[in-house]
N, C-alpha and C positions, 0 to 999 in steps of 0.2 A: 621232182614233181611237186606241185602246187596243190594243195587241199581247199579247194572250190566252193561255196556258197549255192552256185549256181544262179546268182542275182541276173535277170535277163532286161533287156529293154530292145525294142523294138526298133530299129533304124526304117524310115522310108525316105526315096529320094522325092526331091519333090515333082522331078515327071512321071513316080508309079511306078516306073520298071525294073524298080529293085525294093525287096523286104528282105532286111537282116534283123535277125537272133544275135543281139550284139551282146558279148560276156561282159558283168561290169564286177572286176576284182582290185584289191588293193590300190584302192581311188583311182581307180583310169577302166581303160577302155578294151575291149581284147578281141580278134579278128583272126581265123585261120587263114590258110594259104588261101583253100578255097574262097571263101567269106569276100576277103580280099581282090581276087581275080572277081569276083561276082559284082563288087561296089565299083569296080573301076571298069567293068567292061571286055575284060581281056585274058588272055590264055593266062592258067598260074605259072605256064614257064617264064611267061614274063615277069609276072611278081619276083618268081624265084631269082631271076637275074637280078631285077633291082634289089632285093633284098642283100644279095652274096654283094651286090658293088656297094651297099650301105655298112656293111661289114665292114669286107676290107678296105675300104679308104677311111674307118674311123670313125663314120659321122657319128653310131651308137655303136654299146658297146650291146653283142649277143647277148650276153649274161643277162644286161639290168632288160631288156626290151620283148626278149622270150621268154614262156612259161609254158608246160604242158599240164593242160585240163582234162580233167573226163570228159567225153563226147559221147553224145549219142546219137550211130550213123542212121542213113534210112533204111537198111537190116535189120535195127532196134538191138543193136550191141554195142556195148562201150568200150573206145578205143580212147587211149592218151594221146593226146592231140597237142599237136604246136600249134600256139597261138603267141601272136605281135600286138605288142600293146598300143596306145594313141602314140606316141613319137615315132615308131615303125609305119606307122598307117598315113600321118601325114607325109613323113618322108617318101615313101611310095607313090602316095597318089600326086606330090610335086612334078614329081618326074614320069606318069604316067596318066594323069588325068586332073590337071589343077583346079577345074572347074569343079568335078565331083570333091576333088578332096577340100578343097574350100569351103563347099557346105555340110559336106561330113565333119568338118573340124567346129563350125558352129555348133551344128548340132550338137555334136560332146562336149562341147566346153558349155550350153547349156545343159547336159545333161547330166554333167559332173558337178556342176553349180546347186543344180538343186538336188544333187547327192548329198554335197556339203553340206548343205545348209538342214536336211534333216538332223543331220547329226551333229550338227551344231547346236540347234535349237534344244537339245536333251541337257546341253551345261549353259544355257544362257542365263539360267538365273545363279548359279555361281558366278560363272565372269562380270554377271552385275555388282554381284559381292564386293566382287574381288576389286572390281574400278571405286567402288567409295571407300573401300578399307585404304587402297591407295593414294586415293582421294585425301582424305584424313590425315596422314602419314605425311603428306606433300605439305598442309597446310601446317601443319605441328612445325616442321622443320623451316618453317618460314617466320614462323611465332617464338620460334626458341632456338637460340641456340646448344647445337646435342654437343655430347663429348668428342667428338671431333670431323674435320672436313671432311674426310672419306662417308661419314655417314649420311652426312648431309646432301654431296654430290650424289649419292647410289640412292637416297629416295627421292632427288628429282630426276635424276635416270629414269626412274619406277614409274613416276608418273607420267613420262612422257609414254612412256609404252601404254599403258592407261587410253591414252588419246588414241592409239594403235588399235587397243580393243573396238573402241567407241566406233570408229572408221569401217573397219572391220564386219562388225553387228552391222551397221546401214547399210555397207556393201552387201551381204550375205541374203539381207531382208530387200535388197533391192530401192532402198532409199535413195542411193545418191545417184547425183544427176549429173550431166556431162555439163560443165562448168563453162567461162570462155579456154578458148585453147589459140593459141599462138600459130603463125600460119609459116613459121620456117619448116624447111624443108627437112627432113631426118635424115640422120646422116646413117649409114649400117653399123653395127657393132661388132668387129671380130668376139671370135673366143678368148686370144690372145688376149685384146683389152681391155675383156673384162674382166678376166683374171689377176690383171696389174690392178683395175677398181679395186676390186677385193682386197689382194694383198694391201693396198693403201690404208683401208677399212679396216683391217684387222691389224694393223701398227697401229691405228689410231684409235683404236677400241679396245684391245689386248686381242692378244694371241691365245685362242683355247683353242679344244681338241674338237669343237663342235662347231666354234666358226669359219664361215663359209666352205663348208666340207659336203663336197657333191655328193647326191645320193646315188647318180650315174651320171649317164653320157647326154641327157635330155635340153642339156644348156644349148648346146650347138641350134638342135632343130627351134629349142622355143627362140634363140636368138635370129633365127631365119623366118622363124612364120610369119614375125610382128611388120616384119616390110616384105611383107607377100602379099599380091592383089590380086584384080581380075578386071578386064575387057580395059586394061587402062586405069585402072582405079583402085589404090592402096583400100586393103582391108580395115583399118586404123590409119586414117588422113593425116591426124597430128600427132606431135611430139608424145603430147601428154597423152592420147589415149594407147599409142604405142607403149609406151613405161608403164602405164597402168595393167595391163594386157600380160607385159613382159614379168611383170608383176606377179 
């Protein structure tokens, strides 16, 4: 059992026919069975099927994508409740109503955006710090040289990450803008090969305990949504706003 906040946000679809009480815990999204059968239209026996075949074929793992929350029924009693978070929700609504789950998946990815960015905004003036302390450190070891190459490599390391924050900050705030983007076509990404990415990345960056080490099962679905469209027409057209996305 999960010990709950209770942070609520209000889902509506855009034809009216649906209001959901959507739970928002541990940065994501969370939907009971009911909830579920409600946003998609349809019996929860069917959620429940699609769910058990999201199961067993793999695609998430039950552990990272269930939680049970306190509820409160229309009796006015509180019962522990299963609830699926955004990767169960998308998954779901692919396979049972892609038009709703399409804009239910905007919806929370703005809704989670400017979750972020609240709680962001409480250490921005540290990570501004922290980019000119950086900053500084970058320029020094360019003006002198330190006691040796390892030090020198790992504060221009430093700094490029620096440039990460900076990216980051204007994403967050809503600065940047969709840039030109290239008109090839995207090719899909298995899990398998992005797995070999990684592995490549971590030979070529070292081997720690924290690099690229899944939090769960969420890679599969976020690698599916980014070439998911509708009525004929990719949700993310190009390369680059797909990676950014994937991102």
């Amino acid at each position: 059992m999960v010990q709950s906040n209770q942070e609520l946000v209000i889902y509506k679809s855009k034809d009216g026919t649906v209001r959901l009480d959507v739970q928002l815990e541990q940065e994501t999204l969370w939907l009971s069975q009911a909830q579920l059968a409600q946003l998609f239209c349809t019996e929860r026996s069917v959620i429940t099927k699609h769910l058990r075949n999201t199961f067993n074929t793999k695609e998430l793992d039950r552990n990272s994508v269930c939680a049970k929350f306190a509820h409160t029924a229309a009796d006015g009693k509180t019962y522990q409740t299963q609830f699926y978070n955004l990767d169960a929700i998308i998954s779901v609504g692919y396979r049972v109503n892609s038009k709703r789950g399409t804009e239910f998946r905007i919806w929370a990815t703005n809704v989670l955006k400017q979750h972020i960015v609240q709680g962001y905004t409480v250490n921005e003036k540290r990570l501004k710090q922290l980019g000119q302390v950086v900053k500084l450190a970058s320029d020094i070891s360019k003006r002198k040289q330190l006691s040796g190459d390892e030090a020198s490599i790992l504060l221009q390391t430093v700094s490029e990450y620096a440039g990460a924050l900076d990216l980051l900050d204007d994403y967050d705030h809503q600065r940047v803008t969709l840039g030109k983007t290239s008109k090839r076509k995207a090719k899909p990404v298995s899990y398998e090969e992005a797995m070999k990415l990684v592995d490549a990345m971590r030979k070529k960056f070292g081997d720690t305990a924290v690099f690229g080490k899944e939090k769960d099962q969420s890679l599969h679905s976020s690698l599916n949504a980014v070439m998911q469209g509708f009525d004929g027409k990719d949700d993310y057209p190009s390369v680059e706003e797909k990676s950014a996305h994937l991102l």
